[in-house]
C-alpha positions in Angstrom: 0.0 0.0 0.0 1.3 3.1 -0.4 3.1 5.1 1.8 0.2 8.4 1.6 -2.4 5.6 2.5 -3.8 4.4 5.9 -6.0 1.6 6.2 -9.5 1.7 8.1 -8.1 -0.7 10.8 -5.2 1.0 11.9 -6.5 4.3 11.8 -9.4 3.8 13.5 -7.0 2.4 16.6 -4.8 5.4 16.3 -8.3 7.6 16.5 -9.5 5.8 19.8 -6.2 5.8 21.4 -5.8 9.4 21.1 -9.3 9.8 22.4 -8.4 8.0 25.4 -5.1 10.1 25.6 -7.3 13.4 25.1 -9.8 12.0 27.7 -6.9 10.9 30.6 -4.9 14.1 30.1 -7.6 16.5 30.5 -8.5 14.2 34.0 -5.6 14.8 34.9 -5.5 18.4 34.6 -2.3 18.4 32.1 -3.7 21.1 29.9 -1.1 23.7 29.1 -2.8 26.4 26.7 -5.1 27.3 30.1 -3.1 30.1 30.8 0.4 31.5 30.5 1.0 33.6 27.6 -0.5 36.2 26.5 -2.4 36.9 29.8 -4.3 40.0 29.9 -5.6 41.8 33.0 -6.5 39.6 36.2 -5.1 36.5 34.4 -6.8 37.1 31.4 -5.5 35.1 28.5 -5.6 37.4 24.7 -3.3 35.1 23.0 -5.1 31.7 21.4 -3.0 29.0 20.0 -4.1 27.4 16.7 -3.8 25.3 14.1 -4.4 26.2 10.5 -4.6 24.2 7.4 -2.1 24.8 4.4 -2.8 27.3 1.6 -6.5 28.1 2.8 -7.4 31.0 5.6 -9.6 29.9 8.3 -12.4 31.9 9.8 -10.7 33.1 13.0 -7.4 33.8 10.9 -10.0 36.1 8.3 -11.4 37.2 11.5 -8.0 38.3 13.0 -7.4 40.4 9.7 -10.6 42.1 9.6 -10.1 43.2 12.9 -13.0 41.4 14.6 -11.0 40.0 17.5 -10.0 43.4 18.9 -7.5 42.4 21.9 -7.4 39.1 21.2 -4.3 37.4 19.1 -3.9 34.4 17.7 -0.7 32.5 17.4 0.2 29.4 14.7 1.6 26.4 16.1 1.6 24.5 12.8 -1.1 22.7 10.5 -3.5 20.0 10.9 -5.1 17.7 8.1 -7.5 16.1 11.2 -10.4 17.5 12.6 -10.1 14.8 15.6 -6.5 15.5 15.7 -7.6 19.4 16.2 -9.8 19.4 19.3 -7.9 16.4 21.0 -4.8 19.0 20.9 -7.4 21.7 22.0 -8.9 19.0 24.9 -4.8 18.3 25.8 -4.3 22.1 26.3 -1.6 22.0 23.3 -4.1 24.8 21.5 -6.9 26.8 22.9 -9.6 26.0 20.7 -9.8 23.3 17.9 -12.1 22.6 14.8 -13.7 19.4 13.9 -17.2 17.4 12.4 -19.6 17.6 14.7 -19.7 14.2 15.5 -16.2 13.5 16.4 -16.9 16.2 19.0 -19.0 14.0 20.5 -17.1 11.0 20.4 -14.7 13.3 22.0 -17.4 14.6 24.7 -18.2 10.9 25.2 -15.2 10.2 26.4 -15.1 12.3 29.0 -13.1 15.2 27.6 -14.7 18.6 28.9 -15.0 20.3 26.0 -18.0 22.9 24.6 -18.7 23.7 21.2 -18.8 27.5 20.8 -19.1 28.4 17.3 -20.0 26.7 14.2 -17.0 26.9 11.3 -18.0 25.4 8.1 -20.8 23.4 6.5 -22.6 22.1 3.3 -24.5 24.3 0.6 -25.1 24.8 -2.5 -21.4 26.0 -2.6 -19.7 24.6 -0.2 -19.7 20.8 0.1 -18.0 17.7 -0.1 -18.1 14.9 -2.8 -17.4 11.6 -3.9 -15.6 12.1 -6.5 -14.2 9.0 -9.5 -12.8 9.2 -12.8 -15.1 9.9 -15.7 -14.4 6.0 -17.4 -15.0 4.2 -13.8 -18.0 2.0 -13.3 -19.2 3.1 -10.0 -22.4 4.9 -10.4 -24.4 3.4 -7.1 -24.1 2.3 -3.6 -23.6 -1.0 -4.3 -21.1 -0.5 -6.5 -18.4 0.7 -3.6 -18.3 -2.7 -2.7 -14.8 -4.0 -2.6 -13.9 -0.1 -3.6 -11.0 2.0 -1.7 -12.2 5.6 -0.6 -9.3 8.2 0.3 -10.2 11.0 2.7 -8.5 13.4 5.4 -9.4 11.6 8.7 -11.9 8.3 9.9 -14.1 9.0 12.1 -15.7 12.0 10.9 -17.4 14.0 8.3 -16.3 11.5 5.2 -16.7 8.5 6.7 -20.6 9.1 8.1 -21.5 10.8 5.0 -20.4 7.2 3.0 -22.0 5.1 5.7 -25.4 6.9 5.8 -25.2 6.9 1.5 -24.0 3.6 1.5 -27.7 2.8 3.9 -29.4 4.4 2.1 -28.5 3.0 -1.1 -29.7 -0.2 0.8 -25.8 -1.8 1.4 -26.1 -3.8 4.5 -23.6 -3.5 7.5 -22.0 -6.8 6.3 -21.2 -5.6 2.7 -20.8 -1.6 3.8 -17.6 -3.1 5.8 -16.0 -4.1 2.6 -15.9 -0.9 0.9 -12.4 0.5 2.4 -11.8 3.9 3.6 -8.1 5.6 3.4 -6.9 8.2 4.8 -5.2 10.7 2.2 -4.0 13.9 2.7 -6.0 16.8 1.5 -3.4 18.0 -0.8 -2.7 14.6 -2.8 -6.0 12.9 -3.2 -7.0 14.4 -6.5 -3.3 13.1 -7.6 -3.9 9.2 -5.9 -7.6 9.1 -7.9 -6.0 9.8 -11.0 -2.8 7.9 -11.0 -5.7 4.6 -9.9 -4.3 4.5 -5.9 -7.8 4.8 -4.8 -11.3 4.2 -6.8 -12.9 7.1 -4.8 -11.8 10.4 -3.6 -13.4 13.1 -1.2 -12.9 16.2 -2.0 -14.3 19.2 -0.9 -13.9 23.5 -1.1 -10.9 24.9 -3.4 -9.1 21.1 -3.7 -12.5 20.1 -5.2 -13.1 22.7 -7.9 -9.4 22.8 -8.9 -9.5 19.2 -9.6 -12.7 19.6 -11.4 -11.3 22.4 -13.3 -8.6 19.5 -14.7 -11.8 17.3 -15.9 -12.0 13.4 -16.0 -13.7 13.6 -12.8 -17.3 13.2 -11.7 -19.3 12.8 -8.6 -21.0 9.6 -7.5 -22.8 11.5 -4.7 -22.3 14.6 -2.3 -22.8 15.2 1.4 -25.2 18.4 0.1 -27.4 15.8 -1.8 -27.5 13.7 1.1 -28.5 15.9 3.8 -29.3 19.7 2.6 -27.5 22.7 3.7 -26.2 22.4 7.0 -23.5 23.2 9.8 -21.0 20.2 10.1 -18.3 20.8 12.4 -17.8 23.8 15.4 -14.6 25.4 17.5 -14.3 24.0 20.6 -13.0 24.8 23.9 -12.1 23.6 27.1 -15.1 24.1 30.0 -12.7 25.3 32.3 -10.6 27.8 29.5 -14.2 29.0 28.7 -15.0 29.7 32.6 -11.8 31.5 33.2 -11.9 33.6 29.9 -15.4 34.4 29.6 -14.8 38.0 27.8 -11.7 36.1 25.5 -14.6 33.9 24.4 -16.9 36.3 23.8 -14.7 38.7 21.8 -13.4 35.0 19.8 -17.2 33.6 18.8 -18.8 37.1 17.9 -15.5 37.8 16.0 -15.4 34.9 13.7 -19.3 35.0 13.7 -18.8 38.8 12.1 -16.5 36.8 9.7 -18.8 34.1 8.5 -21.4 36.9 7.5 -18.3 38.8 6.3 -17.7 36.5 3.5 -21.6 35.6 3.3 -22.4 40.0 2.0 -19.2 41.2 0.5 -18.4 40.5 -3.2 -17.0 37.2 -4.0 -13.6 38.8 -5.9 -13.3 40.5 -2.8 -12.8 38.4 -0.3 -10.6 35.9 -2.5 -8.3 38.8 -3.1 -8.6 39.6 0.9 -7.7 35.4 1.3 -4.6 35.8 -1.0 -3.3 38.8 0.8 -4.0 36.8 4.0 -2.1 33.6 3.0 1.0 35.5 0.9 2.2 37.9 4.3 2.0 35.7 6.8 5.2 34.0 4.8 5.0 30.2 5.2 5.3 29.6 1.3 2.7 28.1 0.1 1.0 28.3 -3.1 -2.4 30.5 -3.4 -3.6 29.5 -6.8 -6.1 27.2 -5.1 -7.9 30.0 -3.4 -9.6 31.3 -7.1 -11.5 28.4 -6.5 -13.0 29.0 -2.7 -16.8 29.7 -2.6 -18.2 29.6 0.7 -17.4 28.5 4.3 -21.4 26.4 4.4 -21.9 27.6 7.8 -25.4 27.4 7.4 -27.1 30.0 10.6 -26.3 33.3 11.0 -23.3 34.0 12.8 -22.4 30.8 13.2 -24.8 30.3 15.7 -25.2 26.7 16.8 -28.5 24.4 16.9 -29.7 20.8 18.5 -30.1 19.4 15.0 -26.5 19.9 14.0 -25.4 17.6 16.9 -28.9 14.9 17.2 -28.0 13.7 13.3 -24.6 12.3 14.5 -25.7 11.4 18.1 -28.0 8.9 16.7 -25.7 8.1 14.0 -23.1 7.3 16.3 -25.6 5.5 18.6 -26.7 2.8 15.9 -23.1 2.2 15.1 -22.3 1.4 18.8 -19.5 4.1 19.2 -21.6 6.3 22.3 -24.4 4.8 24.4 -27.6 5.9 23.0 -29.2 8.8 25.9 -25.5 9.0 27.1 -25.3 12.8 25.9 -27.5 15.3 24.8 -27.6 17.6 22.0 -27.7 20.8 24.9 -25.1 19.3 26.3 -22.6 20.0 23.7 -22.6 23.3 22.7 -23.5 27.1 23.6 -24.4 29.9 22.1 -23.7 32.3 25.3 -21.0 33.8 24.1 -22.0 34.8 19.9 -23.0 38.2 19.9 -24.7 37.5 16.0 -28.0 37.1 15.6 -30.6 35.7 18.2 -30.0 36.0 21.7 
């Protein structure tokens, strides 16, 4: 197999062991990004550690540039291809807040990890979504015909793999036969590259990676995640309960600042804010290429602000539930998230 490949098995051990990690080290109160540097008045800590992904400008790094954070700074620690991988650091203390598919924050929540969702980041719509993506000449046109197939995608256990599992029920696949279609993990960067050179026999893409490779034809879509489900919010920042109870103004200026940036790039003219985005990426110097960002559309956050509701965690809650990964009433939807601290829209 090669080398940019991870199989389903060993991943999803990898994924479960850092879980308990995430879960033990928070017990034991080993998170480091709880204070310390940065510290404003009485303690107060201005200075969020982050993680960004290469070539593209997150929400609270737009946020930052449009000067929506006032006092608050953000400092890089490096870049992540994983949402899991994200808010375990975040749970750890390694970075103060961390983004991820809403249901791998609550696998996270289920084990134990005191986390709250604050802030929804991105989503599905009619411009912003994932797909499953083969070659023009391939014969897979159905459910059914994943069988035996190998899917590349960022991480397992998130947004990818539920969106195959619920198309791959829907399309009437059993359990017994769904578990033969294989998921691999590929990074972001090189899974249009691994479709077309025959690595894999599906790939997820999704955003600017998915329009470029469109762009170079001899693609098309089997099915997307839009399709499936609608417009909708898929994954949200979180943050440690206690980080959240010592920095209550920190969080407030964070959530209503990036919430000001979703409807930022929501009203203001599309050449805008990808010419904003290129700026962004090109001065903070960590050469990387910015032709991808032509391509970038939308974030999908689908409610104002970024405002979080009970639907965008009950889908994967029961979800998870029937696949045996959280006990079914073990957590609720209120449970997870809060909207206390977005100054946008209602409340």
């Amino acid at each position: 197999m090669p080398a940019a490949l991870t199989s389903t098995t060993t991943s999803r051990r990898q994924f479960l062991t850092l879980l308990g990690i995430s879960a033990a080290a928070v017990s034991c109160g080993t998170a480091t990004a709880g204070g310390g540097s940065g510290s404003g008045g009485a303690g107060r800590v201005t200075t969020l550690k982050y993680q960004g992904n290469v070539g593209a400008v997150t929400l609270p790094e737009l946020a930052a540039d449009l000067g929506y954070l006032g006092d608050v700074k953000l400092e890089w620690i490096g870049n992540t291809i994983s949402g899991p991988q994200d808010i375990q650091s975040a749970a750890t203390g390694q970075i103060h807040f961390g983004g991820a598919f809403n249901g791998a924050v609550v696998k996270l929540a289920a084990s134990k990890a005191p986390i709250t969702s604050v802030i929804s980041y991105y989503g599905s719509d009619q411009h912003s979504y994932s797909g499953y993506y083969v070659l023009e000449d391939s014969p897979i046109r159905t459910a059914r015909d994943l069988i035996g197939k190998k899917v590349g995608m960022n991480t397992l256990g998130a947004h990818a793999q539920a969106m195959l599992e619920i198309y791959l029920k829907r399309g009437g696949v059993s359990k017994a036969d769904s578990a033969k279609v294989e998921s691999l993990v590929v990074p972001p960067v090189n899974t249009e590259q691994v479709l077309r050179q025959k690595q894999i026999d599906v790939a997820v893409l999704g955003g600017v990676l998915r329009d470029k490779a469109l762009a170079g034809g001899g693609i098309r879509p089997v099915f997307t995640d839009f399709e499936l489900l609608g417009p909708f919010s898929a994954g949200s920042y979180v943050m440690t309960k206690r980080f959240i109870k010592e920095n209550p103004d920190t969080v407030r200026t964070f959530v209503t600042g990036v919430g000001k940036a979703i409807e930022w790039s929501r009203t203001t003219p599309h050449e805008q804010v990808i010419a904003r985005m290129t700026e962004i990426v090109t001065k903070r110097g960590r050469n990387e290429d910015t032709a991808t960002l032509k391509y970038w559309r939308s974030y999908g956050v689908a409610e104002a602000g970024g405002r979080i509701s009970d639907k965008e965690f009950q889908v994967w809650l029961d979800w998870l539930a029937e696949r045996g990964d959280v006990k079914e009433g073990q957590l609720k939807a209120t449970d997870l998230y809060t909207n206390e601290f977005n100054g946008n829209g209602k409340g």
